[in-house]
BATI-887208 format. One record per residue (C-alpha): x, y, z; residue in one letter. Coordinates in steps of 0.05 Angstrom, whole numbers, padded with zeros to 5 digits, always signed. Layout:
<pts>
XYZa ...
</pts>
This chain:
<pts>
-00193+00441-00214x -00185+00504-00260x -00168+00543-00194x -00099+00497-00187x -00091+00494-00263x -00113+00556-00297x -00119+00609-00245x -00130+00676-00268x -00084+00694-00215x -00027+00669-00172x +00013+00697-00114x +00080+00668-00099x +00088+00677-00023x +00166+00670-00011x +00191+00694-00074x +00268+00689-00082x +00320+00714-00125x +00368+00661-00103x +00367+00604-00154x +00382+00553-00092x +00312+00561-00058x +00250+00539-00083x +00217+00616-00086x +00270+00622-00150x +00231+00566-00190x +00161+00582-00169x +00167+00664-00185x +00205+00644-00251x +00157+00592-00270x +00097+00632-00251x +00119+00698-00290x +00125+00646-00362x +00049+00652-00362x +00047+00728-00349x +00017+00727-00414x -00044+00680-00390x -00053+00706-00316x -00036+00761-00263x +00027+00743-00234x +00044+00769-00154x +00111+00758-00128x +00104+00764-00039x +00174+00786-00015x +00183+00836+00046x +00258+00841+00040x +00265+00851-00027x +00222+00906-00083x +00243+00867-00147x +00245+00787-00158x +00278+00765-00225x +00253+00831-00258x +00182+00836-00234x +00162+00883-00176x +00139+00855-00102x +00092+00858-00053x +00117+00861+00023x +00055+00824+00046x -00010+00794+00030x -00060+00855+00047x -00014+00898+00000x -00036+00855-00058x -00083+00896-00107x -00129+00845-00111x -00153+00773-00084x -00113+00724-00114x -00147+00661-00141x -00093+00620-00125x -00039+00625-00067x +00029+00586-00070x +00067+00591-00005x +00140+00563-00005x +00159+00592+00076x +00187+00557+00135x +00132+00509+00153x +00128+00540+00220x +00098+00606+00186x +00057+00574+00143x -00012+00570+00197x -00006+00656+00214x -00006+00657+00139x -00066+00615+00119x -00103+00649+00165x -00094+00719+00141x -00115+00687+00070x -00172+00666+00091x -00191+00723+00118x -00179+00761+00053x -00212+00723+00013x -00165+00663-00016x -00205+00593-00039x -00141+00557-00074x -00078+00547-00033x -00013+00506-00060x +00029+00496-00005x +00099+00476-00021x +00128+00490+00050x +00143+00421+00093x +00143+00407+00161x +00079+00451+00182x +00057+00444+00249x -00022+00420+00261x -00025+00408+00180x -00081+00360+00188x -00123+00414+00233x -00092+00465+00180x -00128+00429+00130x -00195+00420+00161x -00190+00499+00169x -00177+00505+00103x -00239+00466+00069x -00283+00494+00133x -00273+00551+00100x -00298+00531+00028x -00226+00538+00003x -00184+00476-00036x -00114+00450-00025x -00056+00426-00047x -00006+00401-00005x +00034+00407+00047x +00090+00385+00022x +00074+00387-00059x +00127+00392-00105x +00083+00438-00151x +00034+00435-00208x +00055+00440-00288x +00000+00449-00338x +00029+00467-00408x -00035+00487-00445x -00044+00529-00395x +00023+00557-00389x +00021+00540-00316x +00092+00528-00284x +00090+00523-00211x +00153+00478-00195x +00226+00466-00191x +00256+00453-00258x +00240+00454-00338x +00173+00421-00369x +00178+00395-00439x +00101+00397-00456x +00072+00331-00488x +00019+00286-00478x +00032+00242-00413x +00000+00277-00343x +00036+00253-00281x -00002+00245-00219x +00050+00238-00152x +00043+00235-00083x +00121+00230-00086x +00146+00298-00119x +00210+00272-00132x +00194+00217-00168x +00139+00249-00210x +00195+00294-00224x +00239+00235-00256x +00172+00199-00291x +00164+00278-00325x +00246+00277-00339x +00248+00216-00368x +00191+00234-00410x +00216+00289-00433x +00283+00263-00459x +00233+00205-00497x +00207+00263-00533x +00136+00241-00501x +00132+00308-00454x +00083+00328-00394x +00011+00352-00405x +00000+00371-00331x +00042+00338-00274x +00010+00344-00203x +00048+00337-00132x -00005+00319-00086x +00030+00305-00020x +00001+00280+00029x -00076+00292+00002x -00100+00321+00063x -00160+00361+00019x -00149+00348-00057x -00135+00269-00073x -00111+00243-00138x -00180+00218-00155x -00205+00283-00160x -00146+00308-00208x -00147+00245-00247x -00222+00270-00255x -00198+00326-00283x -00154+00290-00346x -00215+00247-00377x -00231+00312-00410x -00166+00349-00415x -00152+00347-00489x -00074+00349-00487x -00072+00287-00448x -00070+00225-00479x -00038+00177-00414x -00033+00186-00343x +00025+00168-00305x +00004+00158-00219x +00049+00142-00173x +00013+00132-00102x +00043+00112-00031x -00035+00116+00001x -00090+00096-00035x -00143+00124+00008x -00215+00134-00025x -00184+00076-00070x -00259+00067-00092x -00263+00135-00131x -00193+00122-00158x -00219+00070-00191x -00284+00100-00216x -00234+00154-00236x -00187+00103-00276x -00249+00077-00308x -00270+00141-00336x -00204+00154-00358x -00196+00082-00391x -00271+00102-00424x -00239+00165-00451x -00180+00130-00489x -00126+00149-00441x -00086+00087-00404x -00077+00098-00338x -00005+00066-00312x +00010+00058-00242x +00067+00057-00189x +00063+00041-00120x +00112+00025-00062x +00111-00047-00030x +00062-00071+00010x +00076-00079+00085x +00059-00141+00123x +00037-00102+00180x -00026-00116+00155x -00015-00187+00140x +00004-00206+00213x -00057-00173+00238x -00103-00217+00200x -00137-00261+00225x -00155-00314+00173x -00122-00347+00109x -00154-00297+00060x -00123-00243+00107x -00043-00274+00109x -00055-00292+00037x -00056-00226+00013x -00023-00156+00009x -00042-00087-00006x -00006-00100-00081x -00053-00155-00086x -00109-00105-00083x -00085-00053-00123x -00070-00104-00174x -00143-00126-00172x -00166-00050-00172x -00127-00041-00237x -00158-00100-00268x -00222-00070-00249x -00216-00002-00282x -00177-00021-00346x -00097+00004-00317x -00039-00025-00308x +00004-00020-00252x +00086-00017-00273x +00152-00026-00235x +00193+00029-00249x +00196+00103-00273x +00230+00069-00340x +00175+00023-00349x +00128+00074-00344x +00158+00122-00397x +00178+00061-00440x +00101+00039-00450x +00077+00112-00459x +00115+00119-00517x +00089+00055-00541x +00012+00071-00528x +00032+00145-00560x +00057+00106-00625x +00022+00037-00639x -00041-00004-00638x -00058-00042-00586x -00045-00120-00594x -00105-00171-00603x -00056-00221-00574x -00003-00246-00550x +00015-00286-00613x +00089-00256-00649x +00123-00264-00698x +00200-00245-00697x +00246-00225-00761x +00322-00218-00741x +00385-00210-00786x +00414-00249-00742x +00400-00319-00726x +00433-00299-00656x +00391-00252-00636x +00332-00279-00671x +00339-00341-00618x +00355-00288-00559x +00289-00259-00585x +00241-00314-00576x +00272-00329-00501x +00257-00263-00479x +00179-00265-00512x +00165-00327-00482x +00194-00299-00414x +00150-00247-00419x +00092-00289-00433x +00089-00279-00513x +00075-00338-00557x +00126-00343-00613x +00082-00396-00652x +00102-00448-00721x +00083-00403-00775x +00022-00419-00818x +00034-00457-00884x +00011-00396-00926x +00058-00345-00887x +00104-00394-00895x +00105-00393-00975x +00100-00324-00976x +00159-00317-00938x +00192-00371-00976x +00187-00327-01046x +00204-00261-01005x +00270-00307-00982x +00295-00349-01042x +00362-00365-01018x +00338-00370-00943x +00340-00452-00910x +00288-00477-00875x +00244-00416-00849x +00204-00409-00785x +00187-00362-00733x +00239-00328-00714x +00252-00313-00785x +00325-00306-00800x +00340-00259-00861x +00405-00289-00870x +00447-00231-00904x +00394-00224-00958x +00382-00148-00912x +00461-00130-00930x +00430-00147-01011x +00365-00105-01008x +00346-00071-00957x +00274-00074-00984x +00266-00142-00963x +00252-00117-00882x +00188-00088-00904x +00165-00138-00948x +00177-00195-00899x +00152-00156-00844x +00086-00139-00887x +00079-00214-00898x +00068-00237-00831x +00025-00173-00809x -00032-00197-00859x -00037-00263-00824x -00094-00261-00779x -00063-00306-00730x +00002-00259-00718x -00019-00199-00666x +00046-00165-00682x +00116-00174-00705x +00184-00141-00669x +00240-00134-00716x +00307-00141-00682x +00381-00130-00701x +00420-00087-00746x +00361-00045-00779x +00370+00026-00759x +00434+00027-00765x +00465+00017-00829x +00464+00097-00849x +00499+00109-00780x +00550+00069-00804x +00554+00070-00875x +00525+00135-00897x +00511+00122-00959x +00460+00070-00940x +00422+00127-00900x +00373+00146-00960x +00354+00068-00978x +00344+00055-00897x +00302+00119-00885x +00259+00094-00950x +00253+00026-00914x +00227+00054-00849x +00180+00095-00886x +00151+00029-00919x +00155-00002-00851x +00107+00052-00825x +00066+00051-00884x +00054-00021-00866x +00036-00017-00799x -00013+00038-00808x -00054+00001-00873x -00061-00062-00834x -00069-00042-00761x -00021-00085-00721x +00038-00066-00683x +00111-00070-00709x +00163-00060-00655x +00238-00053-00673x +00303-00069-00635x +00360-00030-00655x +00435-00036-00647x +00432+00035-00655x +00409+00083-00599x +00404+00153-00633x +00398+00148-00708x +00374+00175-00763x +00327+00115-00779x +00310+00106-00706x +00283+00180-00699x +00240+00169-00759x +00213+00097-00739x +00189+00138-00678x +00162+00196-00728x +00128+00131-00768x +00091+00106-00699x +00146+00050-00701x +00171+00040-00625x +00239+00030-00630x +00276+00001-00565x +00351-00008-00545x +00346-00076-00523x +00306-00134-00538x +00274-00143-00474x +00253-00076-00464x +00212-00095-00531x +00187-00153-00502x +00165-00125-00444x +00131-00064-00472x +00098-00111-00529x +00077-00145-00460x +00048-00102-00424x +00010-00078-00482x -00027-00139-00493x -00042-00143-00421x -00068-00073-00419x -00115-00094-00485x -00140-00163-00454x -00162-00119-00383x -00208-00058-00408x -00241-00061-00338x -00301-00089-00309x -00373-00066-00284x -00384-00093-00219x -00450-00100-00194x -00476-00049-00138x -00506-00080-00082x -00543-00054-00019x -00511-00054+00040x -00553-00105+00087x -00588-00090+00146x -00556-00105+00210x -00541-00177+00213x -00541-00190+00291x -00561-00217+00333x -00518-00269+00330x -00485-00325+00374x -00416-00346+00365x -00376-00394+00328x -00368-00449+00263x -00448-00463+00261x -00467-00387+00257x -00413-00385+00199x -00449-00447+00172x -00517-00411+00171x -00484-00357+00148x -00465-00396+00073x -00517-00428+00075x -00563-00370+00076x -00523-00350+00010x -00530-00423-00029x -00478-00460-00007x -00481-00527+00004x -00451-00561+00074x -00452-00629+00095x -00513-00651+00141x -00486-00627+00222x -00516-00630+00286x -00497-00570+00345x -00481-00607+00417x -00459-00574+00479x -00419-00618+00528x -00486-00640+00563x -00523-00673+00509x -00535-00741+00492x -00495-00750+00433x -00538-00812+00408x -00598-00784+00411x -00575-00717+00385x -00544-00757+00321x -00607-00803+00316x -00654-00733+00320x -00611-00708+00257x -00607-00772+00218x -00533-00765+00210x -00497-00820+00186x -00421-00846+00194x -00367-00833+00186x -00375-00765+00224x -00327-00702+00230x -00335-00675+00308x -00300-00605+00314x -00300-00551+00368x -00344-00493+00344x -00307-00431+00367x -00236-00435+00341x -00221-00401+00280x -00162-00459+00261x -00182-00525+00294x -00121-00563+00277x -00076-00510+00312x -00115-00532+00375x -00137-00602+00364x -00205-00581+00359x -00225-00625+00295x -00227-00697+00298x -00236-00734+00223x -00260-00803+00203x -00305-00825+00259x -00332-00894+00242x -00393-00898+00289x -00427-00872+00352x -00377-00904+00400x -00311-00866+00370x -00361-00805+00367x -00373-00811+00441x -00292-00824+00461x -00274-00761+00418x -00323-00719+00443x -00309-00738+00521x -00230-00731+00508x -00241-00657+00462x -00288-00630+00529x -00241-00655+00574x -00182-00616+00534x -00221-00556+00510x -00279-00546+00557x -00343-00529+00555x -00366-00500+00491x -00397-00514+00429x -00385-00575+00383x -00413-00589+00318x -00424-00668+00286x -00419-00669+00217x -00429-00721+00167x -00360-00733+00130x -00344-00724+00060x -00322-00776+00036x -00321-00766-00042x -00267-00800-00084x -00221-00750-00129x -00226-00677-00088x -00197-00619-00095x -00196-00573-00040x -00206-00496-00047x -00201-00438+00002x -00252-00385-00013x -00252-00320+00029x -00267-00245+00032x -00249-00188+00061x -00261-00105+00074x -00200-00076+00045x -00185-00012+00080x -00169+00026+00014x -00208-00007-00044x -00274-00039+00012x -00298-00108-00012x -00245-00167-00037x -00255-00240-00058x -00196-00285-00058x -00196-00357-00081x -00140-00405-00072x -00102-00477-00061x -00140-00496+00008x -00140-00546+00059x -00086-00541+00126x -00027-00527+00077x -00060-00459+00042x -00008-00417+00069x +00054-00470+00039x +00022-00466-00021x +00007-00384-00032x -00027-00406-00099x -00081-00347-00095x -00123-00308-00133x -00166-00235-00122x -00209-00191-00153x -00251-00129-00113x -00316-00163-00099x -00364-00173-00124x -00345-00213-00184x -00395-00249-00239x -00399-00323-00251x -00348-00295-00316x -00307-00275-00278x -00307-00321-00220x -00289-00376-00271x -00227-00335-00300x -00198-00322-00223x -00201-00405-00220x -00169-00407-00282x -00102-00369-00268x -00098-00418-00207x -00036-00469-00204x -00084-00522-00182x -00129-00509-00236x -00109-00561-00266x -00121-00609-00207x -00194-00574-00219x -00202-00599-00298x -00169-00670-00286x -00099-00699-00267x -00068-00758-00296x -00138-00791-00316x -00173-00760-00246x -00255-00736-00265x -00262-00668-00278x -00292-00629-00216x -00356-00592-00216x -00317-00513-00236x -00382-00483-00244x -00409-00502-00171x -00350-00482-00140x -00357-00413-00190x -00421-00398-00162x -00382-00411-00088x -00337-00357-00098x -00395-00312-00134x -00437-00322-00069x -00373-00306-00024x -00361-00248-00065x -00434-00215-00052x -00435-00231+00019x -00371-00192+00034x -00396-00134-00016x -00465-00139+00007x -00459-00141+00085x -00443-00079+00124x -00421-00125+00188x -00371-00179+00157x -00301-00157+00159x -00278-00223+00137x -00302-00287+00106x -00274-00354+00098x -00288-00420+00062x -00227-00475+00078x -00237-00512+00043x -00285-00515-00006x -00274-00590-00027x -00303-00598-00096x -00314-00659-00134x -00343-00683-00200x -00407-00686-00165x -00404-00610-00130x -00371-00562-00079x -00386-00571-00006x -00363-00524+00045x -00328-00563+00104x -00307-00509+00147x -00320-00425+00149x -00307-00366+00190x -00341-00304+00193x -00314-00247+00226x -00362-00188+00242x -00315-00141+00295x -00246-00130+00256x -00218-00103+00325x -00232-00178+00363x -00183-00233+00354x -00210-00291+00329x -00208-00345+00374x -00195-00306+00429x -00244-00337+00469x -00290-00278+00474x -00356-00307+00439x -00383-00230+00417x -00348-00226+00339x -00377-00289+00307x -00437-00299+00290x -00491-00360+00320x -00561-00385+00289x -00601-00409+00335x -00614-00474+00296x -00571-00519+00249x -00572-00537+00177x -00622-00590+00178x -00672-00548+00212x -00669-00486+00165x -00696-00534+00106x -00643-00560+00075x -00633-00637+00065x -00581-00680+00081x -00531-00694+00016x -00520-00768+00000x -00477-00812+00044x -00404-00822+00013x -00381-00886+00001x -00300-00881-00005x -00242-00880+00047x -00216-00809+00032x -00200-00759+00088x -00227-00690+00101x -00189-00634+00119x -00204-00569+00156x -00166-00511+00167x 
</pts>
C-alpha cells in the first residue's frame, strides 16, 4: 500500500484554485508534503494553482507519477485512465463520482497491473507520511479510519480530533472495486503510529480476509471497532429455513467480530468515546465495579446505569469494607456505591485514598468515580492546586496497580479534566457514557478472538435423492442420533414394512419432501399402533399424493427441551452455525444464537449458554438437567458439516429435543441448490440415501415410556 500512502509522487488531475471544488483540497493537501514527495498539479486552463506551477495535461508531466488522483467530471474520467495507462501509471485515486462502465473501468485498471482506489473515495490521510489527499484538516494521532462512507469517516476523524485522539491514516475506499478494506487494514498491523482502527463498512465482501485481517490486527495490540448500516431482510424473506429467517447480516458480522477479537459500535460517538478509553486505560478483567460518588444521588444513578449496561456493582468485601471505614470516619453505613458524604468538600485527598482502597481488591475490575471531582478549581480557584495534586495521585494509582479508574465530571473542559486525560484517567460528561465505555471495554477483553479449525472442503456429495430421509442420512453420517424410521412410498405394505424395521409404537408418520410439515399437514404425532398408522397414512396420500413418507418411532421422553440447530453459507463471511429455542414456535420465540462455523465443543457450550432457554436446558422448577454436552457435540457436528461441505447451502435441525438422557434429532433439512425453493415440489435440491437409518448400522434407541408429544417444524 506504500503507492496510496507514501508515494514518491502524486499528480492532482483537476487541480483548482477555487476553494468550493474538491481540486482546492487535494492540490493544497498534496503540496503540505512537498517536502516528502514530488508534487504535480494537472490544470489546462490555468499555469499556477495556489502558488505552485501546472501542467496542461498528463504527457506534459516530467516524469511518471507513482500515484494519480483524478477529481474530473466522472464522464472524463475513462479517456483519462486510459492515457495513464498507457504512460505508465500503477496507482490511481479516483475521487470523481458517477463514472460510466466503473466496474469494466476497474477490471481495466488491475488488467493492467495497476491498483485502485475508488470511484467515489473521499481521499487518503496518512500523517507520518505527510500525505493529505482530501477535503478538510487532519489532526494526526493514533486512531486509522477505514470507510467505505467518506463522509462519515470524515466525522469518526472530526470527532477524533476534537477528543485530542487524532488520525494516523484515514482511508475512503468507495465502493472497493480493486483495493478492499482488508487489504488496507493489512496495512495497519504494522504501521507504528496506529494504535486503533476505526471501519465503517456498508459491504462486507471477502468478509473472510476481513476477519483474518481483524485478527492480525487484534494480535498486534490494536482494537479494531466497527460500524455498519442495518441489515436488510431482503435476505431474510428469501430464506428458506428457520436458521435463514432467524438471522440477519448484523447477526453475522457480530459473530465475525467475536471471531477476530473487535467490536462492532453504534455510532461515530461511540466509536471515538472507546478510542480514547483504549488510548488511556487498562483493559478490565471483569465486569465487577465499584462506584465512589460525592453524592449519594448520583452514586444511586450510577449503579442503574452499570447494571443497565451489564456491570456488576457487587456488596463490598469485609476487608474493603474496613479499609474504607478508617478512610471514612464520619461516613454511615458504607457499601458499594460508596458515598463520600461531604468529607471531599474537607480533604480533597480522601478521592484518591478511597479510590486506591478498592483498586487493591482483587475482586473489583475497576472503579468509576462520579460527581463533583474535576470541578472544584473551575469554580473555586483556589482549590485548583489541591485538585490537580489529587488527580495526579489518582493517576499514580491507577498506573501502580493496573486497573482502570474512569471519572464522571460535572465539569466538561477543566483544568483537572485535561490532566485526568494527561494521567490515562478517561474522564466522561455523563455517567452513562462511562458506563458504556467501561462496557464495552470488558466486552472487548472477554472476546480476544478465536482459531477456528480449517477444514477441507468435501468431495461432491451427490448423488442424492430427495427429501427428510436423505437429510436424516445426512446427520447421521455426522453422529447424530435419530429415532429408529422406516422409508414407505404409497404402495407398500405398511405392516410388513414396520415389522421388517422392528419399530415400535407410538410412531410419528410424516411426508418426506416438505421442508415445514405442519404448514401442510404433512406430520402426523402420537400414533398408538398399526391401525391409526394405516388411517393416517391412507388420509396423508389421499391429501398429499404420491411421494415419500417416513415412520418413525416417537420420542416419548419425559422433561424435553427442544432446540433448533442449523447452518448456513453466508454470502460475506461463508460458513454460519446458529442454535436456538426450537420446535413449531422458533420464529415467536427469536431466542438465537451464532457464531461463523465451525465452532469447538468450548465454544458450542458458551453459544447454549447465552440462550434464554438455557435455563430450561440446566433444570426448571425441580425439572432433570438435560444432557448439554450431547446436544454440544450436535451443534459442533452441524457446525462442520456446513463448514466442511462444498454442496450444503443450508442445514437444519428442528428440533433437536434433548433430555437428561441425550439429544435426538426429530426433523432436518438440508438444502444443497440455494437457487431452488424448498418444497417446491421439484425433488433435485435435497438430498436422498438410498437406505434408512436402521440399515446403515445404527440401532434402534430404547422405546419411551411417557405420554409427551413430539413436535416438528
Amino acid at each position: 500500500m506504500d503507492q496510496f500512502f507514501d508515494p514518491s509522487s502524486v499528480a492532482v488531475l483537476g487541480a483548482s484554485n477555487n476553494p468550493a471544488k474538491w481540486g482546492f483540497w487535494l492540490a493544497a493537501g498534496a503540496l503540505t508534503g512537498a517536502q516528502r514527495r514530488r508534487v504535480f498539479l494537472i490544470n489546462s486552463r490555468a499555469t499556477s494553482i495556489q502558488g505552485a506551477p501546472t501542467y496542461p495535461g498528463l504527457s506534459d508531466l516530467p516524469e511518471v507519477p507513482e500515484l494519480l488522483v483524478i477529481s474530473i467530471p466522472g464522464a472524463g474520467v475513462g479517456a483519462v485512465v486510459t492515457e495513464a495507462l498507457e504512460t505508465g501509471v500503477r496507482a490511481f485515486l479516483i475521487v470523481s463520482t458517477r463514472v460510466p462502465h466503473a466496474d469494466e473501468l476497474a477490471a481495466t485498471i488491475t488488467a493492467a497491473g495497476a491498483r485502485l482506489i475508488g470511484p467515489g473515495s473521499l481521499g487518503l490521510v496518512d500523517s507520518a507520511n505527510d500525505l493529505l489527499l482530501a477535503w478538510g484538516h487532519f489532526t494526526p494521532g493514533s486512531l486509522a479510519v477505514v470507510s467505505q462512507s467518506g463522509q462519515l469517516g470524515s466525522e469518526i476523524a472530526t470527532l477524533s480530533a476534537r477528543s485530542g485522539i487524532g488520525i494516523s491514516r484515514f482511508a475512503s475506499i468507495g465502493g472497493q472495486s480493486d483495493v478492499r478494506a482488508a487489504e488496507i487494514l493489512d496495512s495497519l498491523v504494522d504501521d507504528p503510529e496506529t494504535s486503533q482502527v476505526a471501519l465503517y463498512l456498508e459491504s462486507f465482501t471477502g468478509g473472510a480476509a476481513i476477519v483474518a485481517a481483524m485478527q492480525r490486527l487484534r494480535a498486534a495490540g490494536k482494537p479494531t471497532m466497527i460500524l455498519t448500516t442495518g441489515a436488510s431482510n431482503a435476505g431474510r424473506r428469501l430464506a428458506r429455513s428457520h436458521t435463514g429467517a432467524l438471522t440477519s447480516a448484523i447477526d453475522a458480522v457480530d459473530a465475525a467480530c467475536r471471531k477476530a477479537g473487535a467490536i462492532r459500535l453504534s455510532s461515530p460517538s461511540e466509536i471515538v468515546e472507546l478510542a480514547g478509553y483504549f488510548a488511556s486505560s487498562w483493559l478490565p478483567g471483569g465486569r465487577r465495579i465499584a462506584i465512589v460518588s460525592d453524592s449519594g444521588g448520583q452514586g444511586a444513578i450510577a449503579a442503574d446505569m452499570a447494571e443497565l449496561h451489564g456491570l456488576s456493582v457487587d456488596p463490598l468485601t469485609e476487608a474493603t469494607r474496613d479499609r474504607v471505614e478508617t478512610l471514612l470516619p464520619e461516613a454511615g453505613h458504607l457499601d458499594n456505591p460508596i458515598d463520600l458524604d461531604g468529607a471531599g468538600e474537607k480533604d480533597l485527598g480522601v478521592y484518591a485514598r478511597v479510590v486506591r482502597a478498592l483498586l487493591t481488591d482483587d475482586s473489583i475490575d475497576a472503579v468509576v468515580l462520579t460527581g463533583y471531582f474535576g470541578a472544584y478549581g473551575e469554580d473555586t480557584p483556589e482549590l485548583l492546586a489541591a485538585e490537580l495534586a489529587e488527580v495526579a495521585a489518582l493517576g499514580e494509582a491507577a498506573a501502580e496497580l493496573r486497573k482502570p479508574l474512569l471519572v464522571h465530571s460535572m465539569s466538561a473542559d477543566s483544568q483537572a479534566v485535561t490532566d485526568l486525560w494527561a494521567r490515562f484517567v478517561p474522564c466522561y460528561r455523563s455517567i452513562d457514557t462511562t458506563m458504556r465505555v467501561l462496557s464495552l471495554a470488558a466486552f472487548y477483553a472477554a472476546h480476544s478472538g478465536r482459531i477456528a479449525e480449517s477444514l477441507e472442503q468435501s468431495v461432491a456429495l451427490t448423488p442424492w435423492g430427495t427429501g427428510y430421509s436423505a437429510a436424516r442420512e445426512t446427520i447421521v453420517s455426522a453422529g447424530i442420533a435419530v429415532p429408529a424410521a422406516v422409508r414407505v412410498s404409497h404402495t407398500d405394505d405398511l405392516a410388513e414394512a414396520v415389522a421388517a424395521a422392528e419399530l415400535t409404537p407410538p410412531f410419528v408418520l410424516k411426508a418426506g419432501w416438505p421442508a415445514h410439515k405442519t404448514e401442510v399437514g404433512g406430520i402426523v404425532l402420537g400414533l398408538s399402533d398399526l391401525p391409526a398408522l394405516i388411517a393416517a397414512h391412507t388420509e396423508m396420500v389421499g391429501r398429499l399424493g404420491d411421494g415419500e413418507y417416513i415412520v418413525e418411532e416417537m420420542d416419548r421422553r419425559d422433561h424435553v427441551v427442544e432446540i433448533l440447530v442449523g447452518g448456513r453459507q453466508d454470502e460475506n463471511f461463508g460458513p454460519i452455525v446458529m442454535v436456538g429455542a426450537g420446535g413449531t414456535e422458533t420464529e415467536l420465540y427469536g431466542d438465537t444464537r451464532l457464531e461463523l462455523a465451525p465452532v469447538s465443543r468450548a465454544e458450542a457450550l458458551d453459544m447454549l449458554s447465552r440462550l434464554k432457554v438455557h435455563r430450561l436446558l440446566q433444570g426448571w422448577r425441580g425439572r432433570p438437567p438435560a444432557d448439554i454436552d450431547s446436544l454440544a457435540d450436535v451443534v459442533v457436528a452441524v457446525s462442520r458439516l456446513i463448514a466442511g461441505s462444498n454442496e450444503i447451502a443450508e442445514i437444519e435441525i428442528n428440533p433437536v429435543r434433548v433430555a437428561e438422557s441425550g439429544a435426538i434429532a426429530v426433523d432436518a433439512l438440508v438444502i444443497t441448490d440455494p437457487g431452488e425453493p424448498a418444497g417446491s415440489g421439484d425433488d433435485t435440491h435435497l438430498a436422498q440415501p438410498t437406505t434408512d437409518t436402521r440399515a446403515q448400522g445404527r440401532e434402534p434407541r430404547d422405546p419411551m415410556t411417557d405420554s409427551r408429544t413430539e413436535t416438528s417444524a
